[in-house]
N, CA and C of each residue as an Amber inpcrd file, in Angstrom:
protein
   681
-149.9280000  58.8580000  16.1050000-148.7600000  59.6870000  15.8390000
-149.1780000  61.1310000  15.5280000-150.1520000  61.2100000  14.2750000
-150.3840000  62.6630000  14.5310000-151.4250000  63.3940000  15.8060000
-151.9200000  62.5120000  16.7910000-152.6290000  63.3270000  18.0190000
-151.4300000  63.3870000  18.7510000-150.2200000  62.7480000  18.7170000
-149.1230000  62.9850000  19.4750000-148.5690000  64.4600000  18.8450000
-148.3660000  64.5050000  17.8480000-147.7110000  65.5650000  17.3920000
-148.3890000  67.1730000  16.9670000-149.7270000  66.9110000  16.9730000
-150.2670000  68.0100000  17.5170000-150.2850000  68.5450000  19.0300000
-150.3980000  67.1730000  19.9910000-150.5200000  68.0350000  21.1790000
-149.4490000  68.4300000  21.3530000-148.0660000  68.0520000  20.8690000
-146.5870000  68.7410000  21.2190000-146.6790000  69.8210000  20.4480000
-147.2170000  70.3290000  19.4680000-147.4110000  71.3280000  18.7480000
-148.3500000  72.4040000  19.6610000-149.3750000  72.1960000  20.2950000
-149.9200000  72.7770000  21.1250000-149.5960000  73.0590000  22.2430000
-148.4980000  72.4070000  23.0430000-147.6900000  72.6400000  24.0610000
-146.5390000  73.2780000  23.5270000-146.0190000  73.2860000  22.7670000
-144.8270000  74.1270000  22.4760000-145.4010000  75.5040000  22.1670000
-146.5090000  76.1640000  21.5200000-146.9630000  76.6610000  21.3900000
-147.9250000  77.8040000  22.6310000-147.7610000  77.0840000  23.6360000
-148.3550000  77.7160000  24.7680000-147.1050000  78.3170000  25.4960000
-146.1230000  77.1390000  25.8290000-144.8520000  77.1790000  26.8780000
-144.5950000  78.4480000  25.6400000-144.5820000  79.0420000  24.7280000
-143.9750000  79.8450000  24.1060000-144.6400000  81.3350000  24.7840000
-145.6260000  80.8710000  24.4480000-146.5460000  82.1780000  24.7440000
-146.4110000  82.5150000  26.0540000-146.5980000  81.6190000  26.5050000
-146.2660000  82.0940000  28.2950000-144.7850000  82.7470000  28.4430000
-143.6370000  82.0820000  28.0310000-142.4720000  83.2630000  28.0760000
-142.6810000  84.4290000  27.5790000-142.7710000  84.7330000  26.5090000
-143.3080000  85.5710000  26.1230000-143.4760000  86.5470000  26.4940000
-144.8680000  86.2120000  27.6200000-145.8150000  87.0820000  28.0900000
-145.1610000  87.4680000  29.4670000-144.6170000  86.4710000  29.9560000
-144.1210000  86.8770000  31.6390000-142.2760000  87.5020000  31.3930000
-141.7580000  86.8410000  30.4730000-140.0410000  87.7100000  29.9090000
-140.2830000  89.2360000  30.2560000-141.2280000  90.2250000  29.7460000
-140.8600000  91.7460000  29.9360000-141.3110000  92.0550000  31.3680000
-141.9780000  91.0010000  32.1130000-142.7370000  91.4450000  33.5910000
-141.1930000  91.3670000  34.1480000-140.6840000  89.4810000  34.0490000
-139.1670000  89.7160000  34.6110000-138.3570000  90.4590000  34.5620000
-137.7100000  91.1740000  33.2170000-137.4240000  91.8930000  32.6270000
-137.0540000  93.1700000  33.4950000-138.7090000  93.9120000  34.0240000
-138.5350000  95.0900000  34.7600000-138.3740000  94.6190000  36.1740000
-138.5290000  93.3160000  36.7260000-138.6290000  93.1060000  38.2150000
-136.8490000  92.8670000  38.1490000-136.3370000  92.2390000  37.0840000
-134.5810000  92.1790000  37.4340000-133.6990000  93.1900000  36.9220000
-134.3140000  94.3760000  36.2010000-133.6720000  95.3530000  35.8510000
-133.4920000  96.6330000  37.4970000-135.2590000  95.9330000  38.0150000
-135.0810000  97.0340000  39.2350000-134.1580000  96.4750000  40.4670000
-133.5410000  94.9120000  40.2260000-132.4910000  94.8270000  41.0030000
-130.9540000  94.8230000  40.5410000-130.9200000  95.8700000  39.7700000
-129.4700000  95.7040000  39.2260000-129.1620000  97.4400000  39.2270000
-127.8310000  97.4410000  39.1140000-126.8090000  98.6630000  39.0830000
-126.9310000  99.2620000  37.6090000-127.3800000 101.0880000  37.4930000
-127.2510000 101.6500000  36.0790000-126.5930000 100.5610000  35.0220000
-125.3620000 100.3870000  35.5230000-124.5880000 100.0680000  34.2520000
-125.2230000  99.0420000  34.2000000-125.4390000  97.3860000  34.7280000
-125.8520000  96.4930000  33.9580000-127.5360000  96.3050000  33.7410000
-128.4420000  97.1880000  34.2820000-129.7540000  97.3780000  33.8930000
-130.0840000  97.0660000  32.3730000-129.0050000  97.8740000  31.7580000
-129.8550000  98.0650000  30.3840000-129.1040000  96.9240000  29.2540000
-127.5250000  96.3870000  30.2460000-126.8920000  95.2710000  29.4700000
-127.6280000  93.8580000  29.2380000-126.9270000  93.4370000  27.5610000
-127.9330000  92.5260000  27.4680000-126.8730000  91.0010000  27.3790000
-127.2460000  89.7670000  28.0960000-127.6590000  89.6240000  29.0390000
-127.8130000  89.8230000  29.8460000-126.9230000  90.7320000  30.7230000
-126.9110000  90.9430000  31.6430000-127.6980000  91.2780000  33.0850000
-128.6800000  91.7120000  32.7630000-129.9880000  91.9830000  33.7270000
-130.7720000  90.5410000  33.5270000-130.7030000  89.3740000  32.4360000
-131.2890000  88.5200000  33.0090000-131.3650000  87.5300000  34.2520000
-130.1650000  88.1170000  34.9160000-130.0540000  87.4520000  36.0380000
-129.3750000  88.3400000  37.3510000-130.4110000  88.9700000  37.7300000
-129.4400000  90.0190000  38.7340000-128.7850000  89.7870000  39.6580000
-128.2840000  90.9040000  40.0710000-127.4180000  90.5690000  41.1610000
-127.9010000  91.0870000  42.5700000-129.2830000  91.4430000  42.6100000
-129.9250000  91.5750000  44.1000000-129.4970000  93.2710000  44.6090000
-129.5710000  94.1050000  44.3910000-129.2080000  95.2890000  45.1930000
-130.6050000  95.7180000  45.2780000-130.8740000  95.1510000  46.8390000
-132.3820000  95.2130000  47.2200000-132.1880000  96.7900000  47.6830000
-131.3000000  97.6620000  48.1100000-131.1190000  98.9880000  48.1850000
-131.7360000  99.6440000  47.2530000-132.2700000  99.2870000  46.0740000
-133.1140000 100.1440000  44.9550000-134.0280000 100.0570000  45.3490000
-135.0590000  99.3960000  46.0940000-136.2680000 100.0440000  46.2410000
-136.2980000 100.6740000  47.8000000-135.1000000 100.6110000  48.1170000
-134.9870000 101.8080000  49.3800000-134.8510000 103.2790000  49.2690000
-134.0210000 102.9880000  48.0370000-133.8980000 104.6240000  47.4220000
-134.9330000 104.9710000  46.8670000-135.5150000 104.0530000  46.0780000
-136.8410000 104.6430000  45.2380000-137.7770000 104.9910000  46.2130000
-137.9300000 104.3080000  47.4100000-138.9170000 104.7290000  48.4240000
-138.6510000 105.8860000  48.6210000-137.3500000 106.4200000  48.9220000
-137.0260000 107.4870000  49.2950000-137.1850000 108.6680000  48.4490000
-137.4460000 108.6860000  47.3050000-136.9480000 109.5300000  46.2660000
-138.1940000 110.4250000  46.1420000-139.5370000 110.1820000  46.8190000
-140.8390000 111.0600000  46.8380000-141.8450000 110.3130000  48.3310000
-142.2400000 111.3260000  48.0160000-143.6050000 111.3930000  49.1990000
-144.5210000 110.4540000  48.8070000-144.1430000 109.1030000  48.6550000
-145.0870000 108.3230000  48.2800000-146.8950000 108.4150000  48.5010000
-146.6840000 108.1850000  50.0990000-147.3590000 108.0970000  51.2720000
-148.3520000 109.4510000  50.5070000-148.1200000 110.6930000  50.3380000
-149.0990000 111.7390000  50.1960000-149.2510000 111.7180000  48.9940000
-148.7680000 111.0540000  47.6770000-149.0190000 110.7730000  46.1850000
-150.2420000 109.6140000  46.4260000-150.0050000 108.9550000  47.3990000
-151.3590000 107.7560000  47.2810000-152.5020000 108.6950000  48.2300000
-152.4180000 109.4140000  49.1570000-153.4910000 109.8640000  49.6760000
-154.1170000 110.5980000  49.2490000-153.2910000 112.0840000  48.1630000
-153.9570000 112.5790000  47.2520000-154.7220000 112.3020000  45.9830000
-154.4770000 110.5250000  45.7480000-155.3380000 110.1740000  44.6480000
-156.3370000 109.5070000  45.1830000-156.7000000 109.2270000  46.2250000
-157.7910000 108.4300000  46.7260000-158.7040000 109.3530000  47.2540000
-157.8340000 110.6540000  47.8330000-159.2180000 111.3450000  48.4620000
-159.7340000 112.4290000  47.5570000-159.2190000 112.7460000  45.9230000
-159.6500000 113.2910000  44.7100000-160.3800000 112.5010000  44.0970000
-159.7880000 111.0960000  44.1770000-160.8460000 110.0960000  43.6990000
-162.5200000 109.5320000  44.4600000-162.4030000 109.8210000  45.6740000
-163.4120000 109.5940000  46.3060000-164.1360000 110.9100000  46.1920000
-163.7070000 111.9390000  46.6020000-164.6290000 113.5040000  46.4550000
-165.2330000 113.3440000  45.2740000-164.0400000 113.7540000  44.1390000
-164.8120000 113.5780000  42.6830000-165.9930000 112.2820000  42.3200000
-165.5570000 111.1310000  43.1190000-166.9450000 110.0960000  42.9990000
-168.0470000 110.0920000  43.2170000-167.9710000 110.7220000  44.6330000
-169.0960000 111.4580000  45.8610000-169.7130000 112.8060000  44.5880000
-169.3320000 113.8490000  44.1390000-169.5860000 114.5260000  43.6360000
-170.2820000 114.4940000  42.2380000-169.8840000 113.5220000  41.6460000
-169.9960000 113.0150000  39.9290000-171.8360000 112.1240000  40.6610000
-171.6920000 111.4550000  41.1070000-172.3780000 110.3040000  41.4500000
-173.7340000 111.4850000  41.3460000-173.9670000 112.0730000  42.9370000
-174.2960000 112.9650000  43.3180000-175.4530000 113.9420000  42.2410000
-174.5600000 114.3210000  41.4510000-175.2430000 115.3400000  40.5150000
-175.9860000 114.4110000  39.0760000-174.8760000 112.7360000  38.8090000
-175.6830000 112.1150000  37.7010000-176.9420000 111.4620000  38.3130000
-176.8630000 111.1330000  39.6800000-178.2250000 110.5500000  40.0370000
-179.4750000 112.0030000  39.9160000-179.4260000 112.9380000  40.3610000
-179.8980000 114.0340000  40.4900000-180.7160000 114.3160000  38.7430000
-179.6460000 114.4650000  37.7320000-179.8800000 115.0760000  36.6470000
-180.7690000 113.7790000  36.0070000-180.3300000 112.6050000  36.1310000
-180.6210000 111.4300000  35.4510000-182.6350000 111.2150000  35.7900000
-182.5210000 111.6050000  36.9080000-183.9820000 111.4640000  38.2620000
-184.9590000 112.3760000  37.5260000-184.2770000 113.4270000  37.1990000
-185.2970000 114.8830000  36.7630000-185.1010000 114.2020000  34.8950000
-184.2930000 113.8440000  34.0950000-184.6110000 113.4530000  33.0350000
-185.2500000 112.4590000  33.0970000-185.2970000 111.5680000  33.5860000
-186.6160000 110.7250000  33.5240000-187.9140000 110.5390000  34.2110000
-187.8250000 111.0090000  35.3890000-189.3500000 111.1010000  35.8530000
-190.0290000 112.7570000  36.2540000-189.5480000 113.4940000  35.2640000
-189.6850000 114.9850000  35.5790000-189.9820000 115.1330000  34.1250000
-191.1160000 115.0630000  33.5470000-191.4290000 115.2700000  32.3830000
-191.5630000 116.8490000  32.3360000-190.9550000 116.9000000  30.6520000
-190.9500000 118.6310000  30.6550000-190.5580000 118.3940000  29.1430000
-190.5150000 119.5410000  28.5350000-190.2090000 119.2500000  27.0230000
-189.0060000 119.5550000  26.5420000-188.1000000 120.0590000  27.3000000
-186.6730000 120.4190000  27.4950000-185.8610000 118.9410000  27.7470000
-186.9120000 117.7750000  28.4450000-185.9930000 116.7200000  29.1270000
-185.2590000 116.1310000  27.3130000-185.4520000 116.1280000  26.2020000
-184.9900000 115.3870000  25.1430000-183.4470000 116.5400000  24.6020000
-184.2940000 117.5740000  24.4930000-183.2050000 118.6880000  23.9800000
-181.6190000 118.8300000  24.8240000-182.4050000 118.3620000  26.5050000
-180.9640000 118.6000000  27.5770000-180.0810000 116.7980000  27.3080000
-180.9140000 116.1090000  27.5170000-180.2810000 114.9580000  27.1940000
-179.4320000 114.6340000  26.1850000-179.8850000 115.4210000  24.9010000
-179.2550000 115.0540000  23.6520000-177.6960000 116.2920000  23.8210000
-177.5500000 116.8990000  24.5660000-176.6960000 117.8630000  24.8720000
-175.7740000 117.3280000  25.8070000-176.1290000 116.4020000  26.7470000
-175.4100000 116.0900000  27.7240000-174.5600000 114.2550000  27.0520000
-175.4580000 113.9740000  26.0890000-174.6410000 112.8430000  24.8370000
-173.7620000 113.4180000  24.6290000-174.1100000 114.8730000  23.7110000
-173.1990000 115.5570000  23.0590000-171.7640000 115.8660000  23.6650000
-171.6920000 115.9650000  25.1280000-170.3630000 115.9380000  25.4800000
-169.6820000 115.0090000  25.7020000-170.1980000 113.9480000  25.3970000
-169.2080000 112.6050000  25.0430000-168.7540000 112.7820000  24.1810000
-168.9530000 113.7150000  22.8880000-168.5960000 113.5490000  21.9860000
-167.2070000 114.5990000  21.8320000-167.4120000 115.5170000  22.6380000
-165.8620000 116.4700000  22.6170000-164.5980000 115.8630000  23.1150000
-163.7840000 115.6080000  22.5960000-162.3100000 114.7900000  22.8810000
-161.6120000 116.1170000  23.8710000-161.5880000 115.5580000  25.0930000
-161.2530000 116.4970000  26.4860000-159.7480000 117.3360000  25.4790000
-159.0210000 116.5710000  25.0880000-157.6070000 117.5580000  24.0940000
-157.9390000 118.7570000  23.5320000-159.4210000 119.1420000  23.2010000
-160.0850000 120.0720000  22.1860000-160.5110000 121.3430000  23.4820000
-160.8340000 120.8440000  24.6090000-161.3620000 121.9360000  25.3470000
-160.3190000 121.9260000  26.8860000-158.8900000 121.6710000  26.6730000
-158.0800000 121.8420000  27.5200000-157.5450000 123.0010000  27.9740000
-157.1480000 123.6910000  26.9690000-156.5850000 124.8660000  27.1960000
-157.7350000 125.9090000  27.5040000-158.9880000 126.3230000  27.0440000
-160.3470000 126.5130000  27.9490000-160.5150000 126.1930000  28.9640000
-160.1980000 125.1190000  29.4740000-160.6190000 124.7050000  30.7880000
-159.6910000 125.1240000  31.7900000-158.3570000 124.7910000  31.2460000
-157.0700000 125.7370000  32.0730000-157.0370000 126.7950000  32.2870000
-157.3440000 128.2380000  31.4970000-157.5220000 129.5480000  31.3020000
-158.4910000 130.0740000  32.3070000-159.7760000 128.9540000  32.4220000
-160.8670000 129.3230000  33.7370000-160.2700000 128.7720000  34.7960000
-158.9460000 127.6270000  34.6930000-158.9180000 127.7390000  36.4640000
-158.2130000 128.7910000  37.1990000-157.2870000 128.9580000  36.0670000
-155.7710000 130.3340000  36.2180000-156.8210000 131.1400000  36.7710000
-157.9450000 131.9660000  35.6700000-158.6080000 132.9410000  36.4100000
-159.4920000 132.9130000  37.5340000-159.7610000 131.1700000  37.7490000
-160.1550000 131.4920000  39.5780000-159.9010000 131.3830000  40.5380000
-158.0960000 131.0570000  40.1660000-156.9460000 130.9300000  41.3690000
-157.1340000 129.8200000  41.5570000-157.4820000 128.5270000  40.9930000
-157.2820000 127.5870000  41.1430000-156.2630000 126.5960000  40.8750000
-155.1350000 127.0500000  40.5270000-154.1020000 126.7450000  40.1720000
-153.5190000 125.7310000  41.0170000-152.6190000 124.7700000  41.2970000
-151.8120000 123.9480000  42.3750000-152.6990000 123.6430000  43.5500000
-153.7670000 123.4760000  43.0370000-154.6990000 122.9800000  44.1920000
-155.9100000 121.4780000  44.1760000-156.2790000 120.9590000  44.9350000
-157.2500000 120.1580000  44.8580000-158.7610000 120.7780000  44.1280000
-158.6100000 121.6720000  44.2300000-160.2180000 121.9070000  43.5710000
-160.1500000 122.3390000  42.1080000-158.7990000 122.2040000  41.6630000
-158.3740000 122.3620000  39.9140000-158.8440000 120.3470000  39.7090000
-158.5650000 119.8170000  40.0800000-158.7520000 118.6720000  39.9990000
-159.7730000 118.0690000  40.2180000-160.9760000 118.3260000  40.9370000
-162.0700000 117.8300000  41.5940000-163.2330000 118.3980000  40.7850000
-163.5470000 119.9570000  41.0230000-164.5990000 120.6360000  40.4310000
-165.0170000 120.2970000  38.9460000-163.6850000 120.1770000  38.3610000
-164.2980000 119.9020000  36.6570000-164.5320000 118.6070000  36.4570000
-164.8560000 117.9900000  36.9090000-165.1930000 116.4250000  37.5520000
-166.3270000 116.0800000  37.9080000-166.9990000 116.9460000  38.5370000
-167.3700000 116.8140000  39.1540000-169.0730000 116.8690000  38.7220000
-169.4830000 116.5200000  37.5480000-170.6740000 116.0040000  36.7080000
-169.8520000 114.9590000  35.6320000-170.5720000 113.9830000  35.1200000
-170.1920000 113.3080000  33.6230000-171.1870000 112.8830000  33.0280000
-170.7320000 113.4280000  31.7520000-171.9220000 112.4640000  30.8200000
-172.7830000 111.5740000  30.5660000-171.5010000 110.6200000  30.6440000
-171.5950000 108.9660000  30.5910000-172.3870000 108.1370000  32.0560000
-171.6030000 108.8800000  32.8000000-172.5870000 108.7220000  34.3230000
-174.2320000 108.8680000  34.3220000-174.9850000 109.7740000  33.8010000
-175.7610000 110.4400000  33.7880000-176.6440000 109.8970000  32.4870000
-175.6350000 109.0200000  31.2390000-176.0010000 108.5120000  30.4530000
-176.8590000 107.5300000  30.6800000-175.8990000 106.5200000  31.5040000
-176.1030000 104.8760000  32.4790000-177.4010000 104.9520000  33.1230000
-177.2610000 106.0160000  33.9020000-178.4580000 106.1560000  35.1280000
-179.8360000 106.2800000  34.3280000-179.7670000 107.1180000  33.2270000
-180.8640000 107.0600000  32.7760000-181.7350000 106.0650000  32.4410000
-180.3030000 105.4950000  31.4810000-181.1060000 103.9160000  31.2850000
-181.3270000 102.9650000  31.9790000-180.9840000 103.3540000  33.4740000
-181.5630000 102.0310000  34.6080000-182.4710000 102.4950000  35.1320000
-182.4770000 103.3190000  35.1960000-184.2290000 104.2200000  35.7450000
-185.2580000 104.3640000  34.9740000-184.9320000 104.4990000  33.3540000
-185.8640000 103.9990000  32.6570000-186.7490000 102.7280000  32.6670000
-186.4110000 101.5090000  33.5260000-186.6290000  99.9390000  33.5150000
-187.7490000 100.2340000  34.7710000-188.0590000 101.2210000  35.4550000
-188.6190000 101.5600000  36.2150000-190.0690000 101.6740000  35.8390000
-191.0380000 100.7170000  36.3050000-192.8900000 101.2270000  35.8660000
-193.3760000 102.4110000  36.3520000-193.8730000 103.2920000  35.7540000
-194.5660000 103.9360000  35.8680000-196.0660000 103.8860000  37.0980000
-196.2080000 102.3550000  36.9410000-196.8400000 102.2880000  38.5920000
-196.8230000 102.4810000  39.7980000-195.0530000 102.2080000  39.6830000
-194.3720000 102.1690000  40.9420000-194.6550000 103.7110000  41.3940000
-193.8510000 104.7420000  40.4420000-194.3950000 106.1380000  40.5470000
-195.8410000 106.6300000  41.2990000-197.1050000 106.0220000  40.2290000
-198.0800000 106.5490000  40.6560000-198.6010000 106.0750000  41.8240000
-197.8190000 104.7870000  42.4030000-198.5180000 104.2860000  43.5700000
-197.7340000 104.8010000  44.9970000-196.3120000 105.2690000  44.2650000
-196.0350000 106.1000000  45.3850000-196.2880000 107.8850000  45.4370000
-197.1220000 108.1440000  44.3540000-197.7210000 109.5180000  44.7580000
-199.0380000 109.4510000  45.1410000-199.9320000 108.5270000  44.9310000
-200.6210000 108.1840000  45.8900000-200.9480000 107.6620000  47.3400000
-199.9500000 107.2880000  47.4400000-199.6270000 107.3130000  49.3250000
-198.6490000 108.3550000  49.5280000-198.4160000 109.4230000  49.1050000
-197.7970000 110.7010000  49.2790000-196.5180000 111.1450000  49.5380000
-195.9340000 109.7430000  49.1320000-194.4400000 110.3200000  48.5790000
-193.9980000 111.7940000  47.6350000-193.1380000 112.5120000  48.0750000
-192.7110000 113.7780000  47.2110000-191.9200000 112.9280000  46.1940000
-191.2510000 114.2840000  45.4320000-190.2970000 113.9190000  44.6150000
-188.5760000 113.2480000  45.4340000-188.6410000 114.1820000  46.2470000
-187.2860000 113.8640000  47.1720000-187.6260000 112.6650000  47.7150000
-188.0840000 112.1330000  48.6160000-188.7400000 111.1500000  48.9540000
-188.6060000 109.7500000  47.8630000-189.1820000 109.9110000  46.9570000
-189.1600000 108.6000000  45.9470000-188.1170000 108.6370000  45.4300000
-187.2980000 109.5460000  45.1750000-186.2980000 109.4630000  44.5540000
-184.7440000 108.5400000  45.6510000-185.1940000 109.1250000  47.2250000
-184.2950000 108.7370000  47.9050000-184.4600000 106.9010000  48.7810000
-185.7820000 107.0920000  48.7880000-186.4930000 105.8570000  49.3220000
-186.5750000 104.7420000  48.5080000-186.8710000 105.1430000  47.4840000
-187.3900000 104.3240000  45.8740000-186.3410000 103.8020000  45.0110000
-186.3740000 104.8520000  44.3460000-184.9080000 104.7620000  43.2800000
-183.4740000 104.6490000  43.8690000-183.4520000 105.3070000  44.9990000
-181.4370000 105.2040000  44.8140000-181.6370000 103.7290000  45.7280000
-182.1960000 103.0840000  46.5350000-181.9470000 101.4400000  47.1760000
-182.4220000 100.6530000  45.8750000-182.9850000 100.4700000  45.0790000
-182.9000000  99.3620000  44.1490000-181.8550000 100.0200000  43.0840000
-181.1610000 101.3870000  42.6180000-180.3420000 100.7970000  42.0570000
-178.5340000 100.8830000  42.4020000-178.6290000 100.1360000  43.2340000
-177.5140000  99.7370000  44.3780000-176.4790000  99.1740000  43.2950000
-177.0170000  98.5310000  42.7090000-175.9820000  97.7680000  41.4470000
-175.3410000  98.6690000  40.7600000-176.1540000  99.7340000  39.8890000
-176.1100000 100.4910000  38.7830000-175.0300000 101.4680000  39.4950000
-175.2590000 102.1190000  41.0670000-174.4560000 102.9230000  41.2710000
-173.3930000 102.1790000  41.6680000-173.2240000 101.1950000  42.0840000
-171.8030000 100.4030000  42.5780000-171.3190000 100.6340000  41.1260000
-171.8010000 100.5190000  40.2170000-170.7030000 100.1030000  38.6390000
-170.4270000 101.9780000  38.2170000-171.4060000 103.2110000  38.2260000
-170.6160000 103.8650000  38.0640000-169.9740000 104.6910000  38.4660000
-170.0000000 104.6860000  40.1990000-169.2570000 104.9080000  41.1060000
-167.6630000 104.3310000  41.0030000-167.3380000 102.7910000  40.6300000
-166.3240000 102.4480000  40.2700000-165.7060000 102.6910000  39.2030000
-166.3580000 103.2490000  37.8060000-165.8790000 104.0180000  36.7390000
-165.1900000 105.2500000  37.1420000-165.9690000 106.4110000  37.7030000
-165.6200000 107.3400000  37.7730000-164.8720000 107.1620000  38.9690000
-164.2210000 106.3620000  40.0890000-163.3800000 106.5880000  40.7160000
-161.7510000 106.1600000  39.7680000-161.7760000 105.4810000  38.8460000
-161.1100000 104.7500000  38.4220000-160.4330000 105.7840000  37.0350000
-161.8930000 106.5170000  36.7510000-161.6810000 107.5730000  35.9910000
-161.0180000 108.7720000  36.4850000-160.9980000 108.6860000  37.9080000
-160.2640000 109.9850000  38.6730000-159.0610000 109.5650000  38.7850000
-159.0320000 108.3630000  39.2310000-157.4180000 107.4260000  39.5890000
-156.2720000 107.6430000  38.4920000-156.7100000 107.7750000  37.2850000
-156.2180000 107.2390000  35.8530000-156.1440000 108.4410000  35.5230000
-156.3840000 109.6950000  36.1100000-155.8680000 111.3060000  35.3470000
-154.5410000 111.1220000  35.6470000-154.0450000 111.8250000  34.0760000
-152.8750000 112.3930000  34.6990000-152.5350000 113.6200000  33.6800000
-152.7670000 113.7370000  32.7420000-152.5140000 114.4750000  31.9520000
-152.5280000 116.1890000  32.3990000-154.0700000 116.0120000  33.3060000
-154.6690000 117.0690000  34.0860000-153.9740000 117.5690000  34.8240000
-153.9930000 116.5070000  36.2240000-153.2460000 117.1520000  36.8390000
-152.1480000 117.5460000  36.7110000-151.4070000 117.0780000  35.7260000
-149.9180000 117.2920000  35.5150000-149.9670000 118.5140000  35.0720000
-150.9750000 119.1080000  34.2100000-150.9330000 120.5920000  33.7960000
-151.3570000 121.7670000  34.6510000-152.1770000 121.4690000  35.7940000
-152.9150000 122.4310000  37.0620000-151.7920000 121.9000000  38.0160000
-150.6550000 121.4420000  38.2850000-150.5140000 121.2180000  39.6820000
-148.8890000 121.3180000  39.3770000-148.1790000 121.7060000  40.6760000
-146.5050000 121.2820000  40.1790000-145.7980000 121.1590000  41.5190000
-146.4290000 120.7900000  42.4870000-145.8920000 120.0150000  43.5550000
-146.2700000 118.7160000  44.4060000-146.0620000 118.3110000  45.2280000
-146.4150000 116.6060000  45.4930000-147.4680000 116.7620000  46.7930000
-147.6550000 118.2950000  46.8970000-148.6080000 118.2770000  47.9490000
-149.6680000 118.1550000  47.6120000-150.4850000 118.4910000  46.2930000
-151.4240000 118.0970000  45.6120000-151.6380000 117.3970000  44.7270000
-150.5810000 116.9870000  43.9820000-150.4180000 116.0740000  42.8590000
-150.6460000 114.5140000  43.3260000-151.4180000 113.4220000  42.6610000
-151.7800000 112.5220000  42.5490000-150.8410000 111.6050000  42.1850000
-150.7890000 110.0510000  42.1550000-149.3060000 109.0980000  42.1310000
-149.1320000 109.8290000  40.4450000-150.3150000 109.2240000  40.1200000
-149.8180000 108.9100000  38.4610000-148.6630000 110.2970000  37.4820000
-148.8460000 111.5490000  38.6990000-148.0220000 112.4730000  38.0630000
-146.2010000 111.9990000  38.6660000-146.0080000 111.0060000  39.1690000
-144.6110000 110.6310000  40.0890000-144.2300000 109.8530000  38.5070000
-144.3370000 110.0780000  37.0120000-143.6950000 109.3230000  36.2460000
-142.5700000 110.4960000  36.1800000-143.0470000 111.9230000  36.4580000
-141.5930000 113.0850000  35.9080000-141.1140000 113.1000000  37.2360000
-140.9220000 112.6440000  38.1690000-139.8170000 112.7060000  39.0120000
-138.8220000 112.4990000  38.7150000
């Protein structure tokens, strides 16, 4: 009797949670088939009445089509670009010994540590003055290194022997060379993961662009919430 009445306790307890959890998904999928007036009535939107014409209008209501192309091809440039310069910087901080490599590193931490809200209006003021205003390269260029990128890389290139190095400057690999031959094919992993950050990190602006941009020819989806 009581393994009976726990597991009904544990099933009531789930079937709960699961409404729950899927009620506000329904919620917005039967509010987007209903008319102003009964959208926001309560019961009333729990059971709509089908006016599949709302997502004809909503289709209609923006340039979808160029809101998704402008975030994929800001998101891919800026990836291509970010990637680019953290493999580069990450390469020369760790196998480019110099006595600067600790002082630049601990600087390039350090801008993880500035909350982007603190250096916004700075960053806006330099695009105004380089006419970068309502354009793709207000969006891309300041992007276009990261920290955290540059953070990662280090520490997977660090896992790297020092043999490997000397045995490829002894059969006369350059620096370009080992770096392109060597290092970037084994770490295929490391850049798949922060290649997918920082595209995801480009995907997920909006704050930005919403402040550099004010039409749909350059603007990205995530700015289509003020339509």
């Amino acid at each position: 009797m009581i393994r009976k009445t726990k597991r009904f306790l544990t099933y009531t307890f789930l079937i709960a949670s699961v409404v729950i959890t899927l009620f506000p998904i329904w919620w917005i999928f039967a509010t987007s088939l209903e008319t102003s007036r009964r959208a926001y009535s309560f019961p009333g939107a729990l059971i709509p009445q089908l006016h599949w014409q709302n997502y004809r209008a909503a289709w209609l209501l923006a340039p979808w089509f160029r809101f998704l192309a402008n975030s994929v091809g800001i998101g891919l440039i800026t990836t291509v670009l970010a990637l680019s310069t953290s493999i580069l910087a990450a390469y020369a901080l760790v196998f480019m010994a110099n006595r600067w490599n600790k002082p630049i590193f601990g600087i390039i931490l350090a801008t993880m540590m500035v909350p982007f809200y603190s250096i916004m209006i700075p960053d806006y003021l330099i695009v105004r003055d380089l006419g970068w205003l309502n354009s793709y390269t207000a969006q891309i260029i300041p992007f276009a290194a990261n920290g955290f990128a540059v953070f990662l890389l280090v520490q997977f290139m660090r896992t790297f022997p020092k043999e490997l190095r000397d045995a490829a400057r002894i059969d006369g690999v350059t620096q370009w060379g080992y770096l392109w031959k060597i290092i970037v094919p084994n770490l295929i992993p490391a850049i798949t993961t922060v290649g997918i950050y920082l595209f995801l990190l480009s995907w997920n602006a909006f704050l930005w662009p919403l402040i550099v941009t004010n039409g749909p020819q350059v603007q990205p989806i995530g700015c289509t919430l003020f339509l």
